[in-house]
PyMOL Python script that loads the backbone (N, CA, C, O; Angstrom):
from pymol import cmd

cmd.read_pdbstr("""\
ATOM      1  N   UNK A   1     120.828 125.593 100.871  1.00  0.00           N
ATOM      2  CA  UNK A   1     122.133 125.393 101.465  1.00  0.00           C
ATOM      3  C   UNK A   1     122.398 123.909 101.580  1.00  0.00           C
ATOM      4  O   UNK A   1     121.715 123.185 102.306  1.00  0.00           O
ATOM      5  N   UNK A   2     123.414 123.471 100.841  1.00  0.00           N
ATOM      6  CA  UNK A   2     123.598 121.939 100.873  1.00  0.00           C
ATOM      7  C   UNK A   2     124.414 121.278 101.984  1.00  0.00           C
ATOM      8  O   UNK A   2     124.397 120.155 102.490  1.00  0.00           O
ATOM      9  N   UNK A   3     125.127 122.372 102.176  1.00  0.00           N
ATOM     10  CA  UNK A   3     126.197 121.963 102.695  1.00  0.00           C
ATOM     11  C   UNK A   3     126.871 122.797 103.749  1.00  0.00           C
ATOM     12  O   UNK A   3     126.939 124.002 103.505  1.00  0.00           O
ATOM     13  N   UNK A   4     127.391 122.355 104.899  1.00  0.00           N
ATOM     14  CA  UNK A   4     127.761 123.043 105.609  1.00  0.00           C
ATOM     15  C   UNK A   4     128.914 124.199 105.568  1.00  0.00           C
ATOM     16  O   UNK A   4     129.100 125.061 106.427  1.00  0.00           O
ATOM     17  N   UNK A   5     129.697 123.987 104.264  1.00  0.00           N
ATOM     18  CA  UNK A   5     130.178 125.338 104.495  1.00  0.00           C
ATOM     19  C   UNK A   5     129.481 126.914 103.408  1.00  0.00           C
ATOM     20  O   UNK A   5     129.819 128.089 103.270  1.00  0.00           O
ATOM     21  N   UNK A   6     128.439 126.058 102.884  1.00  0.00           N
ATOM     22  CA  UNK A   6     126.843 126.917 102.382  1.00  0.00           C
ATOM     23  C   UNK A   6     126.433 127.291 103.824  1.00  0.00           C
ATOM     24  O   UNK A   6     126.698 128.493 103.846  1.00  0.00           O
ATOM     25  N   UNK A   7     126.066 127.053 104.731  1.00  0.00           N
ATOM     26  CA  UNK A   7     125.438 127.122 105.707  1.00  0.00           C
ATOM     27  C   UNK A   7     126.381 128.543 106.449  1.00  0.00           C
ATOM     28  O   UNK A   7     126.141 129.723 106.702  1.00  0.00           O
ATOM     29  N   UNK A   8     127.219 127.864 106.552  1.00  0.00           N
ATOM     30  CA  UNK A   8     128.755 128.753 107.209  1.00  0.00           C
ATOM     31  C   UNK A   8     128.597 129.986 106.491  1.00  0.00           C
ATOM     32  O   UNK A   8     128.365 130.975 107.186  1.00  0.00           O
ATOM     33  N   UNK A   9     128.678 130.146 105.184  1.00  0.00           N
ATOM     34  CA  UNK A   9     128.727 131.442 104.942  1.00  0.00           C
ATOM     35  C   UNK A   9     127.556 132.315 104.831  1.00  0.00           C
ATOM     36  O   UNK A   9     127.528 133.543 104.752  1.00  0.00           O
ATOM     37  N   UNK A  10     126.538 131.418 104.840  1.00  0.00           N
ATOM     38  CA  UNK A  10     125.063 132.393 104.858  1.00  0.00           C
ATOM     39  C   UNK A  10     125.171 133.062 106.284  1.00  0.00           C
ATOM     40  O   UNK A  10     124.858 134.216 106.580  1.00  0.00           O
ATOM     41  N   UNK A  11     125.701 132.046 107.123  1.00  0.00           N
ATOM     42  CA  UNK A  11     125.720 132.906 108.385  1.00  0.00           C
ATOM     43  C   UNK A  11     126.824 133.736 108.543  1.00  0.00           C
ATOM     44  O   UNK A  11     126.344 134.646 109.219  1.00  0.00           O
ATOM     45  N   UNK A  12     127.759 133.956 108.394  1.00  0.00           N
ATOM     46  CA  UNK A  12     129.023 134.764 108.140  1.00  0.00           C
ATOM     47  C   UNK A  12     128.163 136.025 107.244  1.00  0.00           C
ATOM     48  O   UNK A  12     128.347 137.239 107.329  1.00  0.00           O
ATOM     49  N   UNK A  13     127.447 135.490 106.613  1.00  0.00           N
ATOM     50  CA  UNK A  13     126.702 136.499 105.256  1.00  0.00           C
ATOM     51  C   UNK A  13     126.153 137.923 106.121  1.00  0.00           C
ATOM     52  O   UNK A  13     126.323 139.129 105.939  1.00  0.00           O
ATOM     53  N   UNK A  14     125.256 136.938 107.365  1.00  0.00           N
ATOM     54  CA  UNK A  14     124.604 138.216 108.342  1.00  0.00           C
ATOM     55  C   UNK A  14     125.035 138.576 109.049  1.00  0.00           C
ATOM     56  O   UNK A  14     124.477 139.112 110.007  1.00  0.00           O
ATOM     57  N   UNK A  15     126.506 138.411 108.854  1.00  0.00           N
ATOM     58  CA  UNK A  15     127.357 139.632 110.179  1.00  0.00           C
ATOM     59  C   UNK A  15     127.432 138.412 111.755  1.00  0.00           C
ATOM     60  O   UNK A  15     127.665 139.038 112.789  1.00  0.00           O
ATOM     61  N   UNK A  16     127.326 137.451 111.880  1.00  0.00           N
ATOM     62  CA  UNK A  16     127.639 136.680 112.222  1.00  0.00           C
ATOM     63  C   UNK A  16     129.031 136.041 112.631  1.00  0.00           C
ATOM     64  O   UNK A  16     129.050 135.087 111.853  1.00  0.00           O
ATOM     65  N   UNK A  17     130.030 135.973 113.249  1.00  0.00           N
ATOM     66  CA  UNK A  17     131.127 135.194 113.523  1.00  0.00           C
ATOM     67  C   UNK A  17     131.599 134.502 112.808  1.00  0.00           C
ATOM     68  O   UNK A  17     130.862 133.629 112.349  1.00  0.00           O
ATOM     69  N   UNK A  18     132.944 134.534 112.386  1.00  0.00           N
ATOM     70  CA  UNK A  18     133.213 133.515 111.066  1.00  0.00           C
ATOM     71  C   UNK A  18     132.935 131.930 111.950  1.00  0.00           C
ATOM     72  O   UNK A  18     132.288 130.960 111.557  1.00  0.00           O
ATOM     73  N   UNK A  19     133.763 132.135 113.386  1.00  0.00           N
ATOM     74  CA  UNK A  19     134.166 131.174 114.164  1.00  0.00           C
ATOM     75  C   UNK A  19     132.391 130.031 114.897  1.00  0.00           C
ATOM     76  O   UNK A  19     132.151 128.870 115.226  1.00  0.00           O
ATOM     77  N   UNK A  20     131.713 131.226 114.802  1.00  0.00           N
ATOM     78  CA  UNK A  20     130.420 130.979 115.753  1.00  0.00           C
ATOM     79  C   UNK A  20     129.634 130.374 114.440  1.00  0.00           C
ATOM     80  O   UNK A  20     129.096 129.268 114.423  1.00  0.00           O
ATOM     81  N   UNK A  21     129.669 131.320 113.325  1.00  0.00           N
ATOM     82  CA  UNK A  21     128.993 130.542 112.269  1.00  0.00           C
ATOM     83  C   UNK A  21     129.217 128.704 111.866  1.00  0.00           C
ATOM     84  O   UNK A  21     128.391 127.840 111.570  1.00  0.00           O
ATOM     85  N   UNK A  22     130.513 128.669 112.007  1.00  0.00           N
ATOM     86  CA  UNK A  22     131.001 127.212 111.726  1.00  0.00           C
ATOM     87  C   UNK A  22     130.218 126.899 113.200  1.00  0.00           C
ATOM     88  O   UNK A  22     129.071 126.462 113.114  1.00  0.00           O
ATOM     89  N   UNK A  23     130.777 127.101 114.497  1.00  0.00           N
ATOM     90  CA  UNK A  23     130.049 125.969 115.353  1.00  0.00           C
ATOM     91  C   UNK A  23     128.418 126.367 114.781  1.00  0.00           C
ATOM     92  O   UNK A  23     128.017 125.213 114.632  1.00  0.00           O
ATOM     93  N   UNK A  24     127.808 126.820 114.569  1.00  0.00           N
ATOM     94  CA  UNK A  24     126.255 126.789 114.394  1.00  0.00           C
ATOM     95  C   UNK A  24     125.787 126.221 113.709  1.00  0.00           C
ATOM     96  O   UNK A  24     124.630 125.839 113.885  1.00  0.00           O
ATOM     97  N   UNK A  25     126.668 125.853 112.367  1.00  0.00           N
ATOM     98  CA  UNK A  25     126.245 125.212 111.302  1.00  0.00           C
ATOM     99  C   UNK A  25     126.886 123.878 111.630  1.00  0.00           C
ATOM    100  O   UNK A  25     126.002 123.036 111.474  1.00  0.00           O
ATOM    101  N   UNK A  26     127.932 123.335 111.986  1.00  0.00           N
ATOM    102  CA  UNK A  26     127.731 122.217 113.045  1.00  0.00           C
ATOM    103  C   UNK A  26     127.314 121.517 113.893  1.00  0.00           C
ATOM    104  O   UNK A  26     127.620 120.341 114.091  1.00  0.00           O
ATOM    105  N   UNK A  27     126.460 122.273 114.569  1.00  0.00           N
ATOM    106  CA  UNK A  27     125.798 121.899 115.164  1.00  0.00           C
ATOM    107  C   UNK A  27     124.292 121.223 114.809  1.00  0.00           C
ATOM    108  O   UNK A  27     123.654 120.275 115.267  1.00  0.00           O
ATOM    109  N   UNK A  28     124.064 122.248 113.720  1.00  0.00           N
ATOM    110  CA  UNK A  28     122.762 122.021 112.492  1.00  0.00           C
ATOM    111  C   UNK A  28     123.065 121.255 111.989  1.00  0.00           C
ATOM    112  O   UNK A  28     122.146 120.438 112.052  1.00  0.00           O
ATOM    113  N   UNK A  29     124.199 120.690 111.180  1.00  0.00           N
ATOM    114  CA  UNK A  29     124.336 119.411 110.629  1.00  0.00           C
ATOM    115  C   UNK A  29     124.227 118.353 111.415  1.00  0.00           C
ATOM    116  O   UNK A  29     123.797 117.311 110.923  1.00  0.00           O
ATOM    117  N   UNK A  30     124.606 118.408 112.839  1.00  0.00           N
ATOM    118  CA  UNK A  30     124.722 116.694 113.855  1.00  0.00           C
ATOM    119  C   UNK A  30     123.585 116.779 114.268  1.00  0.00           C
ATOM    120  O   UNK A  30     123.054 115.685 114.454  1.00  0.00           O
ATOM    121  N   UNK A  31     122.812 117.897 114.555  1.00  0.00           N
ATOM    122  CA  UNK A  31     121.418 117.476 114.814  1.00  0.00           C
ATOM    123  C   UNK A  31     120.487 116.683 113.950  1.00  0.00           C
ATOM    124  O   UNK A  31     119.744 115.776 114.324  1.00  0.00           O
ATOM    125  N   UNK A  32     120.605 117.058 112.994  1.00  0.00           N
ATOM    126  CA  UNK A  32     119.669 116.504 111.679  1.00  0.00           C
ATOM    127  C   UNK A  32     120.099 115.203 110.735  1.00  0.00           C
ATOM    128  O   UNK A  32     119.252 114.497 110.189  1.00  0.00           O
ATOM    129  N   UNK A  33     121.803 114.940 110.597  1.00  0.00           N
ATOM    130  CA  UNK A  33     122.393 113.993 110.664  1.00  0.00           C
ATOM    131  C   UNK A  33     121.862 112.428 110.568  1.00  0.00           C
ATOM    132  O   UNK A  33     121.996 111.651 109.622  1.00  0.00           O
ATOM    133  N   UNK A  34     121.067 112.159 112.140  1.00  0.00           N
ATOM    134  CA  UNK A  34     120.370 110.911 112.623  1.00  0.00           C
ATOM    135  C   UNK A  34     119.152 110.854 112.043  1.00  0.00           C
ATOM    136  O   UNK A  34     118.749 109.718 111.795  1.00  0.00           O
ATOM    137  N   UNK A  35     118.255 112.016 111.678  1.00  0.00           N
ATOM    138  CA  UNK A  35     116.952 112.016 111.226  1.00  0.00           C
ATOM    139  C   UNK A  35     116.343 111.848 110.144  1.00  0.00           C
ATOM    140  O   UNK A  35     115.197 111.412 110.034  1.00  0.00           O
ATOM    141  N   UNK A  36     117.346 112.312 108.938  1.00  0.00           N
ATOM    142  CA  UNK A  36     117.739 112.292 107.848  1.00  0.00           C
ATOM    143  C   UNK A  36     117.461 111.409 106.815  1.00  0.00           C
ATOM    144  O   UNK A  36     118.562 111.220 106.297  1.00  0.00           O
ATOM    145  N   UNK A  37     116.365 110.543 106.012  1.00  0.00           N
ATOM    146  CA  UNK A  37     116.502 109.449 105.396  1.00  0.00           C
ATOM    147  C   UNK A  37     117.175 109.559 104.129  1.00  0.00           C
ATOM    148  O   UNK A  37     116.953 110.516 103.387  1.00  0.00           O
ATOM    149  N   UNK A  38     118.191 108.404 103.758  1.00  0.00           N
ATOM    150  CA  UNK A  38     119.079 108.192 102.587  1.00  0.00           C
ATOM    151  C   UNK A  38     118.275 107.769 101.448  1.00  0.00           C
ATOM    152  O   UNK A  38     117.101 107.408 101.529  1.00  0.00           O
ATOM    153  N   UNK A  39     118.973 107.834 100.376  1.00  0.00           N
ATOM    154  CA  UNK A  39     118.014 107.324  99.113  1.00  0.00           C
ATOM    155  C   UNK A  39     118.174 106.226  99.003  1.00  0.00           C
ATOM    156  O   UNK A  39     117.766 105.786  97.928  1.00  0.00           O
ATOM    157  N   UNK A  40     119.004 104.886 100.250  1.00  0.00           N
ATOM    158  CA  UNK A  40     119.327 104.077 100.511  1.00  0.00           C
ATOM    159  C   UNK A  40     117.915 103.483 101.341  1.00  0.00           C
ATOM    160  O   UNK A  40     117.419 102.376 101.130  1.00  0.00           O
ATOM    161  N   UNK A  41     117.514 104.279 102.115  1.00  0.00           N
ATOM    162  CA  UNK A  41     116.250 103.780 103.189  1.00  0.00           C
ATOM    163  C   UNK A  41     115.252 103.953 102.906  1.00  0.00           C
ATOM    164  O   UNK A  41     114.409 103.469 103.660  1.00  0.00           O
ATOM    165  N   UNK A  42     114.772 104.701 101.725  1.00  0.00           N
ATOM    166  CA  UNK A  42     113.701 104.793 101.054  1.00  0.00           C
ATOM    167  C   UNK A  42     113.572 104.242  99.996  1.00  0.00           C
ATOM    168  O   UNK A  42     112.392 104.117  99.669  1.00  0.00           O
ATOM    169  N   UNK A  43     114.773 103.589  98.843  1.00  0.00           N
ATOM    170  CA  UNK A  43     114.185 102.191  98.639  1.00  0.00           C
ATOM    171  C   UNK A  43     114.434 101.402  99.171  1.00  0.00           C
ATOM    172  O   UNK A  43     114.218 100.505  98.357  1.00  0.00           O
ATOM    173  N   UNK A  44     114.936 100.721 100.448  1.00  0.00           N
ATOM    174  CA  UNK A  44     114.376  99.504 101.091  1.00  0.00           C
ATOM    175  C   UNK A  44     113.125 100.005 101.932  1.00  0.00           C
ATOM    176  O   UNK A  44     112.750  99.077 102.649  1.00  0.00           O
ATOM    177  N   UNK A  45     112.524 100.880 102.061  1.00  0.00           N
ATOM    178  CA  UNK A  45     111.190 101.316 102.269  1.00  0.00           C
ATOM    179  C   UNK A  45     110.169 100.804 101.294  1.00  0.00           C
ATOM    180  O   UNK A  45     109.268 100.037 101.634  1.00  0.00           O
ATOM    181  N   UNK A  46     110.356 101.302  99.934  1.00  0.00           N
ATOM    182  CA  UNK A  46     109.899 101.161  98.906  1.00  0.00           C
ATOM    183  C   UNK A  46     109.781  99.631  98.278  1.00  0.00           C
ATOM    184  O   UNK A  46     108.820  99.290  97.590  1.00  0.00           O
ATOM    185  N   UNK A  47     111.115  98.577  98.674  1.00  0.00           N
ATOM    186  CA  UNK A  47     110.789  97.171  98.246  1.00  0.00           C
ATOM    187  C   UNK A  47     110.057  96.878  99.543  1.00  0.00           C
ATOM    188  O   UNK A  47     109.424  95.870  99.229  1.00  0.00           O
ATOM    189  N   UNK A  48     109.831  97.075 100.491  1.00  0.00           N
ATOM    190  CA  UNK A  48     109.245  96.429 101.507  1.00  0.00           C
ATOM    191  C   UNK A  48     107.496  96.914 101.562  1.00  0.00           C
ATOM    192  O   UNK A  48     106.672  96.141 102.052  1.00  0.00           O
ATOM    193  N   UNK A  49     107.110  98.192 101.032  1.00  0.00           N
ATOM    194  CA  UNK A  49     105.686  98.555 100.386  1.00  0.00           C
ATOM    195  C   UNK A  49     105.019  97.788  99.612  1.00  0.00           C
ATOM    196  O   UNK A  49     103.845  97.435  99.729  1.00  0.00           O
ATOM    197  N   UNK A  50     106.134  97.400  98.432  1.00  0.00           N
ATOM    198  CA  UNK A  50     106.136  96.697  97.462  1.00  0.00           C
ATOM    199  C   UNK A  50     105.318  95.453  97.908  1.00  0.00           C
ATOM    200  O   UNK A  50     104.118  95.230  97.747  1.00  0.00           O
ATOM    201  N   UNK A  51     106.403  94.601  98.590  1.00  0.00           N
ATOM    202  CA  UNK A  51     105.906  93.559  98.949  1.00  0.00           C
ATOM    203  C   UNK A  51     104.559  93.574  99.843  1.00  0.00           C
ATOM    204  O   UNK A  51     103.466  93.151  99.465  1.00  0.00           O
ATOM    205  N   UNK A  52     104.761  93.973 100.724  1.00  0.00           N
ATOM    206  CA  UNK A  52     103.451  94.190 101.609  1.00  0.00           C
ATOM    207  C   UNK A  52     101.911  94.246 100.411  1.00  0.00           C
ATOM    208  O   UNK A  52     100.759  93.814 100.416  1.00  0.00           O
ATOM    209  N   UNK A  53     102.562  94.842  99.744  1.00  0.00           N
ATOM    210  CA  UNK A  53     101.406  95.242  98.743  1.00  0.00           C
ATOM    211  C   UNK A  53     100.702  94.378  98.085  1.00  0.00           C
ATOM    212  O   UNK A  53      99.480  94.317  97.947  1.00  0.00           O
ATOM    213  N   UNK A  54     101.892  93.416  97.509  1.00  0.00           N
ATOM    214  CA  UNK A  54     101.573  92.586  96.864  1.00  0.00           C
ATOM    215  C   UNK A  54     100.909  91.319  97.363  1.00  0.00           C
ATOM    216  O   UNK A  54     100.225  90.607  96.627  1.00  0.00           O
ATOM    217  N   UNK A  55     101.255  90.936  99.294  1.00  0.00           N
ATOM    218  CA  UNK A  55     100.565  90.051  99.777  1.00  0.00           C
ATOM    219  C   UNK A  55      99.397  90.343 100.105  1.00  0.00           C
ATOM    220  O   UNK A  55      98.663  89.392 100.371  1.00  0.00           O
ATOM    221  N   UNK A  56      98.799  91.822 100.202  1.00  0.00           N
ATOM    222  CA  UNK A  56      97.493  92.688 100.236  1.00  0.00           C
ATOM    223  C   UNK A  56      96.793  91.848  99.201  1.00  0.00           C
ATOM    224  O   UNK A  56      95.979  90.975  99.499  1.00  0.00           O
ATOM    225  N   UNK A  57      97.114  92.123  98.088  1.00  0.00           N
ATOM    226  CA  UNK A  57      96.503  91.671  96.615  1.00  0.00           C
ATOM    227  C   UNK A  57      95.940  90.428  96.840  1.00  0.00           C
ATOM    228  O   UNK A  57      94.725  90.341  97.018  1.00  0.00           O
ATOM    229  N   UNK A  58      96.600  89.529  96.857  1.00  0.00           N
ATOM    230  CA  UNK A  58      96.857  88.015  97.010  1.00  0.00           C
ATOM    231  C   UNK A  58      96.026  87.739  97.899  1.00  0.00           C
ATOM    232  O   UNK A  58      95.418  86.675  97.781  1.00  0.00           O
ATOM    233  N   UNK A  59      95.787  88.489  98.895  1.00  0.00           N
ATOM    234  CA  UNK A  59      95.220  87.899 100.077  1.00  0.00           C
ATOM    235  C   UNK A  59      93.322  88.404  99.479  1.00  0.00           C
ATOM    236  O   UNK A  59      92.402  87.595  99.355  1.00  0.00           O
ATOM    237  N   UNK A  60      93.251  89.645  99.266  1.00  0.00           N
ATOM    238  CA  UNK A  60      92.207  90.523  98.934  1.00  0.00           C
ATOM    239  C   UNK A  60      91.612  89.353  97.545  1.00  0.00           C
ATOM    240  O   UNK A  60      90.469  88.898  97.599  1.00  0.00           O
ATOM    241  N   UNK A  61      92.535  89.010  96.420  1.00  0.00           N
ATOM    242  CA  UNK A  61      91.998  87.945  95.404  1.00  0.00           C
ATOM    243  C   UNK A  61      91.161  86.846  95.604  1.00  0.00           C
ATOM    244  O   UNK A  61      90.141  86.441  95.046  1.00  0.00           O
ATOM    245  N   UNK A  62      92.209  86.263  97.034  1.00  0.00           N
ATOM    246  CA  UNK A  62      91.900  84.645  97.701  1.00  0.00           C
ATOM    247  C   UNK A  62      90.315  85.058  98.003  1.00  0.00           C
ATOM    248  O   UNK A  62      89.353  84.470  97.509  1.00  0.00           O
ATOM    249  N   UNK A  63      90.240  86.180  98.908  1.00  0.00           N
ATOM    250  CA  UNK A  63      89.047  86.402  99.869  1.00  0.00           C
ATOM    251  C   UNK A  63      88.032  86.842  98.530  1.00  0.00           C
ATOM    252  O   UNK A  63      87.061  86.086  98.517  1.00  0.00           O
ATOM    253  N   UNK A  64      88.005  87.427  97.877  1.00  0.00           N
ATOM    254  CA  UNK A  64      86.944  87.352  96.489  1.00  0.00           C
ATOM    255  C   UNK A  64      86.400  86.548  95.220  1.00  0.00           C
ATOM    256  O   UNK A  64      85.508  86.623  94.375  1.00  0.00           O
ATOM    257  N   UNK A  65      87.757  85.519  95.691  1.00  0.00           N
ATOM    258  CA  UNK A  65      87.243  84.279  95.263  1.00  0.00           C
ATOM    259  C   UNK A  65      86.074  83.027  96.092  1.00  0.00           C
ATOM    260  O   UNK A  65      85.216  82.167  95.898  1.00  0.00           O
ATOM    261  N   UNK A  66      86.862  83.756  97.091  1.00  0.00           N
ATOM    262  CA  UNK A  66      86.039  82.691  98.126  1.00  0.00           C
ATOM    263  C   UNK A  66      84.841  83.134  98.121  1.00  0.00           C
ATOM    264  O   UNK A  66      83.993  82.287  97.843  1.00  0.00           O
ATOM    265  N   UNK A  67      84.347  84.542  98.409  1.00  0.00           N
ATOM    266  CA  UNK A  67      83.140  85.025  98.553  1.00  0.00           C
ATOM    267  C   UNK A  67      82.713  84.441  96.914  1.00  0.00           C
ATOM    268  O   UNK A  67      81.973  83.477  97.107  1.00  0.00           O
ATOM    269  N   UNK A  68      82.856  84.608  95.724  1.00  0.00           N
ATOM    270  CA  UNK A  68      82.233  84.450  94.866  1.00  0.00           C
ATOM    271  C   UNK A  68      81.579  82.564  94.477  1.00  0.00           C
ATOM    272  O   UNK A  68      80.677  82.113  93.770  1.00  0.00           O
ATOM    273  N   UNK A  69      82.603  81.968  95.369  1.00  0.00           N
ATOM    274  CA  UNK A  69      82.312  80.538  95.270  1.00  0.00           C
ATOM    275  C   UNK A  69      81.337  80.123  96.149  1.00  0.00           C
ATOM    276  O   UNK A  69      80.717  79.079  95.944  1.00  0.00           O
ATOM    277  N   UNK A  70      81.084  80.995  97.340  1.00  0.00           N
ATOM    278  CA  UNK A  70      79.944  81.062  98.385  1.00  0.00           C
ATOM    279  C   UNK A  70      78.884  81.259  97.563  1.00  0.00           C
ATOM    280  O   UNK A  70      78.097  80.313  97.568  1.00  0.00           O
ATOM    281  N   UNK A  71      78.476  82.549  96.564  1.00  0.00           N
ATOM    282  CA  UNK A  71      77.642  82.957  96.115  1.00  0.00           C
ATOM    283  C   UNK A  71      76.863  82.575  94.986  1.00  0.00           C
ATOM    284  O   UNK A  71      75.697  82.800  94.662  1.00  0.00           O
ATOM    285  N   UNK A  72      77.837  81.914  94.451  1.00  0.00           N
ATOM    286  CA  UNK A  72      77.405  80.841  93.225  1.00  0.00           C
ATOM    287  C   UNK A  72      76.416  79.404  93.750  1.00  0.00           C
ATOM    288  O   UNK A  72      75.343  78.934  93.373  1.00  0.00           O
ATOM    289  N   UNK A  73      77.677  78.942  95.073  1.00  0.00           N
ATOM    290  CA  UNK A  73      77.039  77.985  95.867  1.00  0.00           C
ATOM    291  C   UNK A  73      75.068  78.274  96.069  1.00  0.00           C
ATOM    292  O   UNK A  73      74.193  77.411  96.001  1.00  0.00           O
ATOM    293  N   UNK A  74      74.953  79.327  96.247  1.00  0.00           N
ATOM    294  CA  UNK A  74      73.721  79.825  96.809  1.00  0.00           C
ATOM    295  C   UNK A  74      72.878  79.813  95.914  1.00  0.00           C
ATOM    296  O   UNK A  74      71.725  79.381  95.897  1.00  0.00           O
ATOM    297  N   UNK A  75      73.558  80.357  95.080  1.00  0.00           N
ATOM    298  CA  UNK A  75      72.055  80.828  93.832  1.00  0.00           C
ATOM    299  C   UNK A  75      72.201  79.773  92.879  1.00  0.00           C
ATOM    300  O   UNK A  75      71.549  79.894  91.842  1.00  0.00           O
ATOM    301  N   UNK A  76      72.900  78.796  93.013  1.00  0.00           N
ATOM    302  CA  UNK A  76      72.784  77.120  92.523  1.00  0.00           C
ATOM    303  C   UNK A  76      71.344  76.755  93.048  1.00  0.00           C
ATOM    304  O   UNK A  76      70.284  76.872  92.433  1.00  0.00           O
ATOM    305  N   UNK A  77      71.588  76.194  94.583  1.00  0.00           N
ATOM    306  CA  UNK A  77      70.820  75.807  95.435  1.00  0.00           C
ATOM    307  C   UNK A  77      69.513  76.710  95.449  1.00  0.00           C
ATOM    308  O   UNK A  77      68.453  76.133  95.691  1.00  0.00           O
ATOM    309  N   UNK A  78      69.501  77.801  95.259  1.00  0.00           N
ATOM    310  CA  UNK A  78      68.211  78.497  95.195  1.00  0.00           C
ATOM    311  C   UNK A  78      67.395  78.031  93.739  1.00  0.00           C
ATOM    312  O   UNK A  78      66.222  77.662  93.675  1.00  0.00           O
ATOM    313  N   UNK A  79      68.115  78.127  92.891  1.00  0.00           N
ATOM    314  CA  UNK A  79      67.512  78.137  91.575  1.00  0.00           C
ATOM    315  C   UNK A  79      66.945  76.332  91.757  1.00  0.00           C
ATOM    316  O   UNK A  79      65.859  75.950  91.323  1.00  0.00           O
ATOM    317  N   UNK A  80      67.980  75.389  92.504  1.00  0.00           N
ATOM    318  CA  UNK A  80      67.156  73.932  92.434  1.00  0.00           C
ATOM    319  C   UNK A  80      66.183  73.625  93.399  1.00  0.00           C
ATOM    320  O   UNK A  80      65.503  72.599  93.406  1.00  0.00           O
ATOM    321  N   UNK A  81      66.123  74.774  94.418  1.00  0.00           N
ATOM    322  CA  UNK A  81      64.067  74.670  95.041  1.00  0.00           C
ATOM    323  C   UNK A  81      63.211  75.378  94.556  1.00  0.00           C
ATOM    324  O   UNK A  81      62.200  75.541  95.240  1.00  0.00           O
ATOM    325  N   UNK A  82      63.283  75.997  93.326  1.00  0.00           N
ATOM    326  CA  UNK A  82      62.496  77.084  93.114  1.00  0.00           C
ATOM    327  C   UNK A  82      61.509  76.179  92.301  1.00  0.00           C
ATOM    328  O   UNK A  82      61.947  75.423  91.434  1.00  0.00           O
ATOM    329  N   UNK A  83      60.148  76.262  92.594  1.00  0.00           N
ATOM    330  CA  UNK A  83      58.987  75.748  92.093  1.00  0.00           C
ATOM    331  C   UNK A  83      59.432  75.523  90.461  1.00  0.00           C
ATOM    332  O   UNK A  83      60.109  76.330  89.824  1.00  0.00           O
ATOM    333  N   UNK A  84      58.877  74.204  89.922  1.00  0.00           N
ATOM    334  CA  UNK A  84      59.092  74.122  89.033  1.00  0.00           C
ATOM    335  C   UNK A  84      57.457  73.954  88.163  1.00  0.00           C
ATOM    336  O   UNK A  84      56.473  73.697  88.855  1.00  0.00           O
ATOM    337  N   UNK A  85      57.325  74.100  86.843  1.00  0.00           N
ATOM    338  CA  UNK A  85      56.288  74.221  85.982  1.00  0.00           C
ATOM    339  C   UNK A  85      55.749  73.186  85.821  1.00  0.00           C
ATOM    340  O   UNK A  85      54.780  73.105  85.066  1.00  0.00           O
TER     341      UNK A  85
END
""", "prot")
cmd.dss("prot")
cmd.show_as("cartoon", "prot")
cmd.util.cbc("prot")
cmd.orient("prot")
């Protein structure tokens, strides 16, 4: 039912009030109305994931670079005390 006067007649359908059906299905539409997300708010949902996402990355790259420049640091320095022949 898309639409409220879909709604209207499904209920009219079950023996229902022509008059009572419209307020019921009015009422079903203003309730749900506010709750409702547009294909408007789900992509600015969707560019704002986006982004988030992408400073995830960036940030997650920085921090695995860093760890890998730590680790190199180390096994430099290990390999130049290690007993030599």
């Amino acid at each position: 039912m898309a639409d409220r006067l879909s709604l209207t007649n499904a209920l009219a359908d079950a023996n229902i009030d022509r008059l009572k059906s419209e307020r019921i299905a009015t009422e079903i539409f203003d309730a749900i109305h506010d709750n409702v997300a547009t294909k408007a708010d789900l992509q600015q949902l969707e560019h704002r994931m986006l982004l988030r996402l992408a400073e995830l990355e960036h940030r997650l790259t920085v921090r695995f670079a860093s760890v890998m420049v730590v680790l190199t640091g180390m096994i430099l320095a290990a390999i130049r005390y290690l007993p030599h022949s």
